[in-house]
N, C-alpha and C positions, 0 to 999 in steps of 0.2 A: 697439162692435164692435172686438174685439182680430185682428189678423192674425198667424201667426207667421212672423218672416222668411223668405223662401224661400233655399234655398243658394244660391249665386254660381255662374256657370257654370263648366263649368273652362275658363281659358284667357281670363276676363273679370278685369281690376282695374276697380278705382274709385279716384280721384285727386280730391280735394274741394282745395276753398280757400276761403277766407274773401272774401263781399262787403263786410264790414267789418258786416253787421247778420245777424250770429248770433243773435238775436231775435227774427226775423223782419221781413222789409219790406214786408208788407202795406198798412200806415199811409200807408207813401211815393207809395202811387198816387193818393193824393185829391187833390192839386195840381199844375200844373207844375210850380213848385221845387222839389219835394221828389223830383219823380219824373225831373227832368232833371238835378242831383245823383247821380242813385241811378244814371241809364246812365251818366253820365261816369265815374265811380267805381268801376262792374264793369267798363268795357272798361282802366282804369289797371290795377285790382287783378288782372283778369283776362289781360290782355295778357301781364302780366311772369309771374302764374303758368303759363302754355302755354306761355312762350317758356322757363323751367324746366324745366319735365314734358320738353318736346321733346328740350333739348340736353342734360340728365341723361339719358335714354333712351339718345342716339346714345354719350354716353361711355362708359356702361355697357355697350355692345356690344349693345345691342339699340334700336336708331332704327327710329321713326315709319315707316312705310314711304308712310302717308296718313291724312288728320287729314278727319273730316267734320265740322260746325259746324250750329248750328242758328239761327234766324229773327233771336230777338234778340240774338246773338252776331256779328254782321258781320266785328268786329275779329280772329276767330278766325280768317279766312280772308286776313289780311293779316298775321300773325303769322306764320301758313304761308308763307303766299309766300316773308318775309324772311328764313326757316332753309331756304326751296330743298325743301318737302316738298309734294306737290300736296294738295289739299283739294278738297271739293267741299260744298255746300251741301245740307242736307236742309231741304227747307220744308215748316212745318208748317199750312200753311194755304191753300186751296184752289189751284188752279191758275188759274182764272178771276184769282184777288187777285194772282196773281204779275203773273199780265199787265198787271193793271190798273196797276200799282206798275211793272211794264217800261215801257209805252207814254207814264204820264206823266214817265218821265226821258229818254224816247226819242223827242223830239218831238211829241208831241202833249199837255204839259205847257198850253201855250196856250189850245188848245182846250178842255181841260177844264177849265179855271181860267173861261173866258168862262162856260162852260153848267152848273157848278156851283150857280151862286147863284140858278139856276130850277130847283126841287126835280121839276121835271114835264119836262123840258128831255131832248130822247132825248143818250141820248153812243156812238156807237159807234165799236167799235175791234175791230180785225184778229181774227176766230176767237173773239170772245165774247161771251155774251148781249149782246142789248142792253140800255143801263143809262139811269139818271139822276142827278141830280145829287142825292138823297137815296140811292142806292144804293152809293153811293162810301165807300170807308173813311174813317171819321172824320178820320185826319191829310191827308186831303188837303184837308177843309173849311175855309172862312173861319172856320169856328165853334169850330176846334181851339184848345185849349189848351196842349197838349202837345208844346212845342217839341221832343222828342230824333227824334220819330215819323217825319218825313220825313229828315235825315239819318242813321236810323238804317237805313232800307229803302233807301238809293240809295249809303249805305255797302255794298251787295252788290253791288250792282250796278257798280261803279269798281273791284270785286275781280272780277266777271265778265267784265268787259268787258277786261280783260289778255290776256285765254284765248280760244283759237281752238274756238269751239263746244261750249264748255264741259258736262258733265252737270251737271243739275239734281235731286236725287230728292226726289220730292213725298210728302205723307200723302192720297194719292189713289188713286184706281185708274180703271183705263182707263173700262171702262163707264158709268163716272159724269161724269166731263170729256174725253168721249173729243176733242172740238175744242180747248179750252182747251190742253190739255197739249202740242198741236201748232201753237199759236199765232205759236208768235216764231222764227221761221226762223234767227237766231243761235245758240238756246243747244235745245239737247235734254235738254226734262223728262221725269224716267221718274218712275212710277208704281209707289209701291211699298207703298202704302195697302192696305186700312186698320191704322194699327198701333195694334193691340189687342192684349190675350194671346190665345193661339192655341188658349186650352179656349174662349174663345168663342166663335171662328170655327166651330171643330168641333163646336158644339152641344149640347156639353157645362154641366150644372151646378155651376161652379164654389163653389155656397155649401151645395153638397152635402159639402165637405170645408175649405172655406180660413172661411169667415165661421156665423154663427149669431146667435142672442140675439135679443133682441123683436123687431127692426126686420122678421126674416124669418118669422118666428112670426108678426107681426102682417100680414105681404102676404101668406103663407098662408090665413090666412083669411080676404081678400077674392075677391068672384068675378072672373071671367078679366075681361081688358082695363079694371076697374073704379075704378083709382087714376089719379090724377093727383100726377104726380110734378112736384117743384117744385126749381130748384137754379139759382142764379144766379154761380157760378163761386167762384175763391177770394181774388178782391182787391179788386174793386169794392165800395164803401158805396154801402149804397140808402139814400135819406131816412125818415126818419120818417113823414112824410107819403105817399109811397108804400108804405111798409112797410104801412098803414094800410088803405091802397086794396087788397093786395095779399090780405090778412086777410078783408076785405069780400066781395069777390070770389069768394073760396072758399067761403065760408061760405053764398053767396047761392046758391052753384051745388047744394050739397046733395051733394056727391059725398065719397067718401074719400080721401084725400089725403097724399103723404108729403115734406116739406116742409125740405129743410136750410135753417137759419138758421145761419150763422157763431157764435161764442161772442160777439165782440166786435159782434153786430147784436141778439143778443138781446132785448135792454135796450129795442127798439123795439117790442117786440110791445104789443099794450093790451088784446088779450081771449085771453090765453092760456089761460084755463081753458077757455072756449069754442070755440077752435081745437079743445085736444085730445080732447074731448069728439068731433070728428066723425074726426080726422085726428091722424098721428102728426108731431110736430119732433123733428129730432134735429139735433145740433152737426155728423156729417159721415155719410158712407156711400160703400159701395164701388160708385160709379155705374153701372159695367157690369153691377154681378150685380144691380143694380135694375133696371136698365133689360133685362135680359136674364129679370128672373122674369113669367110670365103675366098677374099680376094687374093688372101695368102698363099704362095703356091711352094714357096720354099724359103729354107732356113738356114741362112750362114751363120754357124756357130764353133764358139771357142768349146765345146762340148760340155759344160760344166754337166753334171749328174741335174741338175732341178730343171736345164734348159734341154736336155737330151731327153728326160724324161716328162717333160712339156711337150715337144717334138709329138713324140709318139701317142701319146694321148690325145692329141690334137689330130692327129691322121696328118702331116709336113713331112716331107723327105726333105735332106740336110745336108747338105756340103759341111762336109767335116775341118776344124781350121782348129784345132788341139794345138797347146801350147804348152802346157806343164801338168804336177801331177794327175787325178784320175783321169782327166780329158785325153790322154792319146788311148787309153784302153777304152774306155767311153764309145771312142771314134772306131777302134777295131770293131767294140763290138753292134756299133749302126752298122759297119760296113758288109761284116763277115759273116754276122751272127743274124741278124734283124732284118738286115737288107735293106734299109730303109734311106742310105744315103752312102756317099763316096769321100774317100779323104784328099785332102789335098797333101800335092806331093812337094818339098821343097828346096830349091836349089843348093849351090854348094856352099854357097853364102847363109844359108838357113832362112832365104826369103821365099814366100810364096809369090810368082811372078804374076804378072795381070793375064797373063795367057791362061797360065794354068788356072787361076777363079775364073776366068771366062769361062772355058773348057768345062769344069765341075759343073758349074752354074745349069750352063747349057745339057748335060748329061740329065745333072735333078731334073730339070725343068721339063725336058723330054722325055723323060725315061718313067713306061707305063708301068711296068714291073715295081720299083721304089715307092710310086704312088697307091701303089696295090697291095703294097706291104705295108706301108703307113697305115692307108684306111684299116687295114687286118688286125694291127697292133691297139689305134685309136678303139676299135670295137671289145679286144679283151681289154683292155686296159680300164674302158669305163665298165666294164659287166664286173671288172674286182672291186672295185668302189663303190660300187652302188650299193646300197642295200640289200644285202644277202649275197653279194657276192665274196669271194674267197678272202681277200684283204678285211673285209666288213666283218667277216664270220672271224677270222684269223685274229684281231685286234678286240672284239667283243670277247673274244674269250681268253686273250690275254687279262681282258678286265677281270671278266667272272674269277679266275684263277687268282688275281689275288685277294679277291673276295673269299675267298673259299681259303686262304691260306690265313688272311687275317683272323675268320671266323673259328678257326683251327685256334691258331695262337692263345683266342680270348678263351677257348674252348679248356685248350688246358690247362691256360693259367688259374680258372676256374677251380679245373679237378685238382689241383695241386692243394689249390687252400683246402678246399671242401676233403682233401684224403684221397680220394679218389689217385682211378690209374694207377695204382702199386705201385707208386714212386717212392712213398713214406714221407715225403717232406712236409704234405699236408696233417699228417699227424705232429711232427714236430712244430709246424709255425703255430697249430693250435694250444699248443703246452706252451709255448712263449709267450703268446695270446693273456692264455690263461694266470701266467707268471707277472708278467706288467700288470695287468686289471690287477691283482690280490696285492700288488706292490701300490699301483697307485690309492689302492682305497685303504692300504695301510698306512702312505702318508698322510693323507688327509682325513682319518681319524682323529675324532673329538680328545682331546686331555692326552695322547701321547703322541698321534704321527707326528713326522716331522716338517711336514710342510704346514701341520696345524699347530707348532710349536714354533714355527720360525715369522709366521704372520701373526701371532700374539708377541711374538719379544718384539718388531717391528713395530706395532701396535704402542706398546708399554714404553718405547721409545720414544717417538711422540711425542705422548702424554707426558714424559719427564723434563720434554723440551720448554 
């Protein structure tokens, strides 16, 4: 599936730099060494190119006026600080996971570390479901291997914590966490979710014009709600051995099925012929306008946050298949919270067996309830996007606001010079003012300044040369 580029907004640049693996760093996530190298290494490489961007911008005459950052960019926000530009934090992942990631750097680190390691063990905390110690994001478990994962999320938090009640904007929207997002009395999360393109929101078919070729040709001719859709994100390696189970599973269920497999996962499949005999694989696909065509009826996913929140916007219930961090809270909260899908359960070995993705499958696939919650969510979801709805209003007036703060700034800086506002400074820059002007036209007076005395001996030089 070929896409053709779309044109650039006007009034939009793009500004790249090198992580130092222009090859991709997919690889680097299968261990902690490789993958706690790889954040030290973007926040170096990355540090010095913003600190770049930024002060080239302000000499060039046009500076930053606000710099937003995203999840795993922490250091982006402390770059800002030390050029004196405000920033503010866009988080890409639920508002529930902020808190949870707030409360345990905010005293209640204790607690949840005791009732962790009992997977049934309630935890609660201020304005959010209640949880347990398997519902928790994987970096905060004993079971984590991922050393960057906790100082890279409390790396935000020591940039928020500067700031007198700081904005937060979230990939959510009110309807959905409408408690969560009012959780933590210090910082104000706004909600400015769901971000998707905005032909989806408006219900529009986008591969009516942007995509084509078998992939949609082949979901055309299944009947409505009839595929199971399969995509387990773009970094994580599945084993072989679950790759296996994963194959089984579908093939047991008897349904039609459309299945991304990575290039570099390929090599795992063992009855490919027979897969495609029932069901279609492809290397990649454009997940909204799948999840957005009819014949889709459900969604097996690694739960990342942009594909659970595709999910729901799209009206899909989802077999839940969470592997690390925010995806197992992600998954509690399709299950517990939204209703909109089931997790898988898995064995002692930590594989999901093909029974049990049958079993899930079969539940989604069946079960009018999850489908009735999808559609629920799919309807507020696109009324916040739209135009005038809560996310629209919510983000429009984050804009206004720093308009109105800029205008502030230039405001005063105005009455400063001009005297104004009782500051006094503006009296004094004026008597400096005044003090250079009567300095400079005293230098360059005829017969004594001295800058009219030092371009006549320059002169008289010269001429004796």
């Amino acid at each position: 599936m070929n896409k053709s580029p779309a044109a650039t907004p006007q009034g939009l640049t793009f500004s790249g730099f090198s992580d130092g693996y222009d090859e991709g760093n997919g690889h680097l996530w299968i261990n902690n060494e490789d993958a706690d190298r790889y954040i030290k290494e973007l926040k170096i490489r990355g540090s010095e190119a913003i600190a770049k961007l930024i002060t080239s911008a302000a000499e060039g005459g046009q500076p930053f006026i606000h710099v937003v950052y995203t999840t795993i960019a922490s250091w982006v926000g402390e770059v800002a600080r030390s050029l004196h530009v405000p920033s503010t934090l866009l988080w890409v992942q639920p508002a529930t996971i902020f808190g949870i990631y707030y409360f345990y750097f905010h005293g209640y680190g204790e607690s949840i570390g005791k009732n962790m390691n009992e997977p049934s063990w309630p935890i609660e905390l201020p304005g959010l479901p209640l949880l347990t110690g398997s519902d928790l994001p994987s970096f905060l478990l004993p079971s984590n291997t991922f050393d960057f994962g906790r100082p890279l999320y409390k790396g935000h938090f020591d940039v928020l914590d500067t700031e007198t009640n700081p904005k937060v904007l979230v990939n959510s929207f009110d309807a959905l966490e409408s408690v969560a997002l009012r959780a933590i009395e210090k910082l104000n999360m706004v909600a400015i979710g769901p971000l998707i393109p905005s032909a989806f929101l408006e219900g529009k078919n986008p591969s009516d014009s942007s995509t084509g070729g078998d992939l949609f040709e082949w979901l055309n001719s299944k009947p409505s709600e009839s595929v199971v859709y399969v995509a387990f994100g773009s970094s994580i390696s599945t084993t072989k051995q679950q790759m296996e189970e994963i194959e089984r599973g579908l093939l047991e269920c008897g349904r039609p099925f459309l299945w991304v497999v990575r290039a570099t996962e390929d090599g795992k499949l063992s009855c490919k012929e027979e897969l495609n005999q029932q069901g279609l694989i492809v290397s990649w696909c454009s997940q909204v306008e799948v999840l957005s065509h009819p014949s889709v009826g459900c969604f097996v996913t690694h739960c990342g946050w942009n594909s659970s929140l595709e999910s729901l916007v799209s009206g899909v219930p989802v077999v839940s298949f969470p592997q690390w961090a925010d995806q197992v809270t992600n998954g509690k909260l399709i299950e517990d919270v939204w209703k909109t899908g089931i997790r898988v359960t898995r064995n002692e070995e930590g594989i999901v067996g093909r029974g049990e993705i049958k079993k899930c499958i079969e539940v989604v696939m069946g079960g009018d309830e999850k489908r009735s919650n999808a559609k629920k969510w799919k309807d507020l979801g696109r009324e916040a996007g739209e135009e005038g709805g809560s996310s629209d209003k919510n983000l429009k007036t984050f804009v206004e606001e720093l308009r109105a703060s800029l205008k502030r700034e230039a405001k005063w800086c105005i009455e400063i010079v001009m005297g104004g506002g009782g500051r006094g400074r503006g009296e004094e820059m004026r008597r400096n003012a005044q003090k250079w002007k009567d300095l400079a036209r005293e230098a360059t007076m005829e017969g004594g300044g001295s800058s009219d005395k030092n371009l006549k001996a320059f002169v008289d030089e010269i001429r004796a040369r």
